[in-house]
C-alpha positions as CSV (number, residue, x, y, z in Angstrom):
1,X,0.0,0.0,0.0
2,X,1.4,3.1,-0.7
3,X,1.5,6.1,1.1
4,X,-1.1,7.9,-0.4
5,X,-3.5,10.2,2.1
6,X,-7.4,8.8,0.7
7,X,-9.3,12.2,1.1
8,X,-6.5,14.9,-0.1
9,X,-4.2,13.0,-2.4
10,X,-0.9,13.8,-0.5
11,X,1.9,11.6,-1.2
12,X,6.1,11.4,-0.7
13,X,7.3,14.9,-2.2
14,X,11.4,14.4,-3.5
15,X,13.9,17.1,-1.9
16,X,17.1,18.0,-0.8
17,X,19.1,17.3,2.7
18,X,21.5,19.9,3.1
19,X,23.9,19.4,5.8
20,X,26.2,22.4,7.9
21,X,28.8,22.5,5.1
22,X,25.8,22.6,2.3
23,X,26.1,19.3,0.7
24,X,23.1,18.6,-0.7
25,X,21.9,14.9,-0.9
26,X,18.5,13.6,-2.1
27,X,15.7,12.5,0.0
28,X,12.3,12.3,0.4
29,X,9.5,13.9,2.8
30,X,6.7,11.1,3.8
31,X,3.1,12.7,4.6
32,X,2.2,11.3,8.3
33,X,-1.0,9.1,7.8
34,X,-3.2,8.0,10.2
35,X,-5.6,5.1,10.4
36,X,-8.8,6.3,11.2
37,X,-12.2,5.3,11.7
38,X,-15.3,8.0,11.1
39,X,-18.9,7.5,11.6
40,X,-21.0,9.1,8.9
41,X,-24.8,9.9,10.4
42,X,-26.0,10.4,6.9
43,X,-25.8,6.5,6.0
44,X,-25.1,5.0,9.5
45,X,-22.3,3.5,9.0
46,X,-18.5,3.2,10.0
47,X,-15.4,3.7,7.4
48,X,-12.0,3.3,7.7
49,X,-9.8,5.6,6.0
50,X,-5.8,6.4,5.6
51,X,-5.7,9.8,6.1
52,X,-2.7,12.7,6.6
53,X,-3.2,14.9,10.0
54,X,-3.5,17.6,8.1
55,X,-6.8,16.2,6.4
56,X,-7.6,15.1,10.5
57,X,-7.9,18.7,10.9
58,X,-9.9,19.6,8.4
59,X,-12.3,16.7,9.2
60,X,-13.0,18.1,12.7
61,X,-12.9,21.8,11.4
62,X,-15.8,20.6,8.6
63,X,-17.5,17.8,9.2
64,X,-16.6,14.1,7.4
65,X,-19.6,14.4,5.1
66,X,-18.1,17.4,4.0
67,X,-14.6,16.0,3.4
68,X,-15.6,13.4,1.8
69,X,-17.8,15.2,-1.1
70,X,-15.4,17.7,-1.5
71,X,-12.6,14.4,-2.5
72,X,-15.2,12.9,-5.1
73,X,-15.5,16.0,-6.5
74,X,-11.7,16.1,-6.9
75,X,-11.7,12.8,-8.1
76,X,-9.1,11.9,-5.1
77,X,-11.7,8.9,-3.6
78,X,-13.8,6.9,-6.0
């Protein structure tokens, strides 16, 4: 499975490590997922999602029915 957040699309993003003498080496930067449970009232039922902590917050800043129209529409979850 990769590490792919299900509701905004975040994945790995490529970079540079620069060390104290500014040698620059490649690496990557991983999105922190969660796994999370959410209750949606709408159809009563449980889901399980992998989800960044940044999407976390926007779940509990709009609501999960919310969130999760606004990532159909985006074409992010199918």
């Amino acid at each position: 499975m990769s590490r792919i957040c299900q509701l905004t699309g975040k994945k790995a993003m490529g970079g540079n490590k620069v060390s104290f003498s500014n040698h620059k080496t490649r690496r990557q930067f991983k999105v922190n997922l969660k796994h999370k449970r959410f209750f949606i009232p709408e159809t009563g039922e449980w889901i399980t999602l992998r989800v960044s902590t940044s999407a976390l917050k926007n779940i509990n800043k709009k609501g999960i029915s919310a969130c999760l129209k606004e990532a159909k529409e985006k074409g992010v979850l199918a």
